[in-house]
C-alpha positions as CSV (number, residue, x, y, z in Angstrom):
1,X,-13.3,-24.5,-7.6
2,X,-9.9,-25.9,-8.1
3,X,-7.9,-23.7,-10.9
4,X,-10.0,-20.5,-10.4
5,X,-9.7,-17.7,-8.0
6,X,-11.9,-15.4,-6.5
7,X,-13.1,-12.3,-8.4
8,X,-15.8,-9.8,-7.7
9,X,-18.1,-10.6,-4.5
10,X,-21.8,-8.4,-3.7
11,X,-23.4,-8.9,-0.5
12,X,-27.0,-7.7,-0.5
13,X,-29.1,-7.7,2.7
14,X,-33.3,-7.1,2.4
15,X,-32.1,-6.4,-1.2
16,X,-29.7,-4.0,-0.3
17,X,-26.4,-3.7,-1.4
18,X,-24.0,-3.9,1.7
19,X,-20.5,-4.8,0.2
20,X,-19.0,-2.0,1.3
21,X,-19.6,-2.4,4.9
22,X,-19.2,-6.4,5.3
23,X,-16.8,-7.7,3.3
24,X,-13.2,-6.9,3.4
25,X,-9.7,-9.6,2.7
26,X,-12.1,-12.0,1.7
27,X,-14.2,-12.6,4.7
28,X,-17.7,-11.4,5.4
29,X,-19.0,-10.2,8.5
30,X,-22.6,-8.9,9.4
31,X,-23.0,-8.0,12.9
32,X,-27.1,-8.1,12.7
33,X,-29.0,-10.0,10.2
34,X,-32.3,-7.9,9.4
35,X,-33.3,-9.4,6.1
36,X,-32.4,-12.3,3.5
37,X,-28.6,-12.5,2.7
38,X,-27.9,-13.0,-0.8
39,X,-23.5,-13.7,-1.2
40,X,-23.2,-13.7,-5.3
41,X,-19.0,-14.0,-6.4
42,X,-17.8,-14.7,-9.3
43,X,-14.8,-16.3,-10.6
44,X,-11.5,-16.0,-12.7
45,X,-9.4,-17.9,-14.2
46,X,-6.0,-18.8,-11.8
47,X,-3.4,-16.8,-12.9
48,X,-5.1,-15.4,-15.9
49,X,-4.7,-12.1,-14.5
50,X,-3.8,-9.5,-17.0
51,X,-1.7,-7.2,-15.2
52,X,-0.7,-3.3,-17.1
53,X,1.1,-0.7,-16.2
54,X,-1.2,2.0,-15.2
55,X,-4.6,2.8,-14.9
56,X,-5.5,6.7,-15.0
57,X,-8.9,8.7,-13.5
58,X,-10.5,11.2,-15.4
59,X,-11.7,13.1,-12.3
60,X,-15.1,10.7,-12.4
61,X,-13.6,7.1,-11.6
62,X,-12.9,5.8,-7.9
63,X,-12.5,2.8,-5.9
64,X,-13.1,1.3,-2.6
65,X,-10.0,-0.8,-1.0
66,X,-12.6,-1.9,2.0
67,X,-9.7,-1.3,4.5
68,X,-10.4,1.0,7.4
69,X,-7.1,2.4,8.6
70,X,-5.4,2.4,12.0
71,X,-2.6,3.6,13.7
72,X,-0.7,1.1,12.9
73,X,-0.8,1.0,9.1
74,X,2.0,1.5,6.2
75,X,1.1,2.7,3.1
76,X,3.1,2.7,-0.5
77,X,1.4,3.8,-3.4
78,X,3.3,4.9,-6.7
79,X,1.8,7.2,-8.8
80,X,1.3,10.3,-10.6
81,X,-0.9,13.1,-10.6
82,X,-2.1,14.3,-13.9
83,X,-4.4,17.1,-13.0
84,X,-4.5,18.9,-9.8
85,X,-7.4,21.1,-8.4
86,X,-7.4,22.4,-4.3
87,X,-7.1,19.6,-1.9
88,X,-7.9,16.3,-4.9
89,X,-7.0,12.8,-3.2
90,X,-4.6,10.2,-4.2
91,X,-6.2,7.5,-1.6
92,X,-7.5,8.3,1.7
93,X,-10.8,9.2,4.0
94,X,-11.2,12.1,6.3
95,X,-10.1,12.2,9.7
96,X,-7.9,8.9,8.6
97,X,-5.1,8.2,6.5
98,X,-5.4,10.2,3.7
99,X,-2.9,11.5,0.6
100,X,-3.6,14.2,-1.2
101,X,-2.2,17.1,-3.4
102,X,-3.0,20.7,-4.0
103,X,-1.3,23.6,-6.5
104,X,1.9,25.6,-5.1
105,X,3.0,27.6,-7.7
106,X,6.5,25.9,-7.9
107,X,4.3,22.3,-9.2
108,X,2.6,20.1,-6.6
109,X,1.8,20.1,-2.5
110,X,1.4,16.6,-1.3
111,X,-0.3,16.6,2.1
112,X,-0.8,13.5,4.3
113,X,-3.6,13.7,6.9
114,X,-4.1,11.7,9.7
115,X,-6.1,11.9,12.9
116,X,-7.3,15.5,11.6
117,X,-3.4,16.6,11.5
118,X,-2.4,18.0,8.0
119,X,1.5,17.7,7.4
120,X,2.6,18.5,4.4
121,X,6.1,18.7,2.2
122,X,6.6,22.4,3.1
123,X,8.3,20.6,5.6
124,X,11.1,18.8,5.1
125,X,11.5,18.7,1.5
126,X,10.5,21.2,-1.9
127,X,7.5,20.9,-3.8
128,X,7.5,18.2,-6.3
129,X,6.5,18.2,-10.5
130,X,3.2,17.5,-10.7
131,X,4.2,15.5,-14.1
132,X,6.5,13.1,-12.5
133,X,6.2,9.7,-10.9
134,X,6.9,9.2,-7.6
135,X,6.4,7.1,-4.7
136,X,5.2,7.4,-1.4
137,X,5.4,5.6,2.0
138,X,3.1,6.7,5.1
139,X,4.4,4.5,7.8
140,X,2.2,4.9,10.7
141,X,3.9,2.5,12.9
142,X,7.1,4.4,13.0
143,X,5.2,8.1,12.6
144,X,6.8,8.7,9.5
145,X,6.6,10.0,5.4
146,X,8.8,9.4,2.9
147,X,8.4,10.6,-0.9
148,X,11.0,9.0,-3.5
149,X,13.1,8.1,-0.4
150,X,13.4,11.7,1.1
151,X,11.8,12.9,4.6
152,X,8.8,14.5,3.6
153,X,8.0,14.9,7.8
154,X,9.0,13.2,10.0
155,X,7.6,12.7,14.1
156,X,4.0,12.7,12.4
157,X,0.6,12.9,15.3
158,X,-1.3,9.6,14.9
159,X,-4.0,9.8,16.4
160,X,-7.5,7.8,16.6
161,X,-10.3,9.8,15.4
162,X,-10.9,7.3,12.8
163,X,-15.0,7.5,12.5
164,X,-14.8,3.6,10.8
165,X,-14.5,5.3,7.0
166,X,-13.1,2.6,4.2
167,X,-10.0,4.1,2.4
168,X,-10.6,5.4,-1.1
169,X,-8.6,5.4,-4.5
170,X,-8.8,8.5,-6.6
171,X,-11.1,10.1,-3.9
172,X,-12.0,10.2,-0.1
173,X,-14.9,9.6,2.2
174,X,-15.7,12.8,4.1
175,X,-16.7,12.8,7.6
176,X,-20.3,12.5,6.8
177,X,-19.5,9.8,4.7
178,X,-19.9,11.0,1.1
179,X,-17.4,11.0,-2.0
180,X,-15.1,14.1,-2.0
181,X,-11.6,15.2,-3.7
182,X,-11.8,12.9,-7.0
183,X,-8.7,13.3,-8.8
184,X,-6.9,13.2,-11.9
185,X,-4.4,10.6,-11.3
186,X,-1.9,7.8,-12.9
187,X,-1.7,5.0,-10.6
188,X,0.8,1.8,-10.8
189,X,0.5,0.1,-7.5
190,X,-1.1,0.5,-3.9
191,X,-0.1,-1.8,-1.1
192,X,-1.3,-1.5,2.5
193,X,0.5,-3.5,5.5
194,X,0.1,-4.1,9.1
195,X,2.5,-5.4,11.0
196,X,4.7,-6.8,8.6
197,X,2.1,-8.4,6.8
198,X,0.8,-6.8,3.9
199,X,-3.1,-6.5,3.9
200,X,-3.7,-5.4,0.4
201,X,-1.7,-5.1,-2.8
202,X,-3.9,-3.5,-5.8
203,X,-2.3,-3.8,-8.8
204,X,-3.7,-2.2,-12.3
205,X,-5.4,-4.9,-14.6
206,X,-8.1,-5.5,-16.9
207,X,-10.9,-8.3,-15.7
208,X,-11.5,-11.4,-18.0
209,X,-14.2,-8.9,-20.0
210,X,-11.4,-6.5,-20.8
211,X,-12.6,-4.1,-18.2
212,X,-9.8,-1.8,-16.6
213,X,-9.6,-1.9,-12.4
214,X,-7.2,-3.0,-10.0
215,X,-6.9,-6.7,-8.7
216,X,-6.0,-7.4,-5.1
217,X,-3.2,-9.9,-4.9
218,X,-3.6,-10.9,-1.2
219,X,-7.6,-11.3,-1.5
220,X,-7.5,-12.3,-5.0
221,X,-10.2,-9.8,-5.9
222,X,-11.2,-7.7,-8.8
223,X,-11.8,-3.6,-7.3
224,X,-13.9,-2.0,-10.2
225,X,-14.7,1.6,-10.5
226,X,-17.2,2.9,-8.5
227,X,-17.7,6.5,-10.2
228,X,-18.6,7.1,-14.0
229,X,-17.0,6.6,-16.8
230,X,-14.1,4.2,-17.8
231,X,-10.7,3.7,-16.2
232,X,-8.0,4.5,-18.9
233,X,-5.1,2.3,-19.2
234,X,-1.0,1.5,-20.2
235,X,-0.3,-1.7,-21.1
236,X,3.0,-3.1,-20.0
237,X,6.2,-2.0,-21.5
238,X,7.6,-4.2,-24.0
């Protein structure tokens, strides 16, 4: 209705819970109907959003931005990791576009994966403090990776071994399909684009019921955790 906008949408199917697989940007599609279709959305307030700075994983929180990635995808996400362990993910699924960071002993690796090709900040550029903010472009179209404006490689493979896997926040979808890598990590903003136009922009918020998650500016849509736990968050700076 006129003066709201749209907020969290569930698409079940035979009772089944299907979101994940059908609805993406705000549009719906089931290639074969095999049981009763039940749509339920709900709705917020127009610009009643209330944006914050941050919102932080313990390890147990994740979300699901619905967007499959392609060869032809940019990604910018600004962020900071607060606890590494081996190979933990930033946002990503396997054998797609994928960020993640694992311990060097001078701070932090950062290690973007795509098509099953690992390149990582070893070359190009040194390894970065794991306590620091930074920001991050993958730029598939051009084949290259940029961290706070320096080369982090350059020339990168892209190639197509996508197997259909939604991108993750905080985590990744493994080849088989389940959760892997949760991590520890301060996030301030994700955006995805595709030629020119920018597909999805999450932005850290808390819902009309005070509930921390990330609202999609370009679908209008609430992305709630997915994992245990609460979200932590950082209100906006004075």
């Amino acid at each position: 209705p006129e003066g709201y906008s749209m907020g969290a949408v569930t698409v079940t199917m035979g009772g089944v819970d299907i979101t994940a697989d059908v609805y993406s940007g705000g549009t719906i599609t089931i290639p074969a109907v095999t049981g009763d279709v039940v749509v339920t959305a709900t709705a917020a307030v127009a610009g009643a959003v209330n944006f914050v700075k941050s919102i932080t994983s313990d390890g147990n929180q994740y979300l699901d931005t619905g967007i499959v990635p392609t060869t032809d995808i940019v990604a910018e996400v600004d962020f900071r990791s607060v606890q590494w362990s081996a190979w933990t993910s930033i946002f990503g699924c396997e054998k797609g576009l994928l960020l993640s960071c694992q311990e060097r002993d001078s701070g932090v690796l950062l290690a973007q994966i795509f098509g099953g090709n690992v390149y990582s900040t070893d070359s190009g550029m040194g390894s970065l403090s794991i306590t620091d903010r930074h920001t991050s472009i993958i730029d598939c179209a051009s084949k290259t990776w940029t961290i706070d404006g320096q080369v982090a490689h350059s020339a990168l493979y892209i190639g197509t071994e996508n197997l259909g896997r939604t991108m993750l926040v905080f985590a990744r979808y493994t080849a088989a399909g389940n959760v892997s890598g949760k991590s520890k990590t301060t996030l301030y903003g994700l955006k995805f684009s595709r030629g020119g136009e920018t597909i999805l922009d999450l932005r850290p918020c808390l819902d009309p019921a005070g509930v921390a998650c990330m609202f999609d500016t370009v679908a209008q849509k609430y992305h709630y955790n997915l994992g245990t736990g609460e979200f932590t968050w950082e209100p906006m700076e004075e």
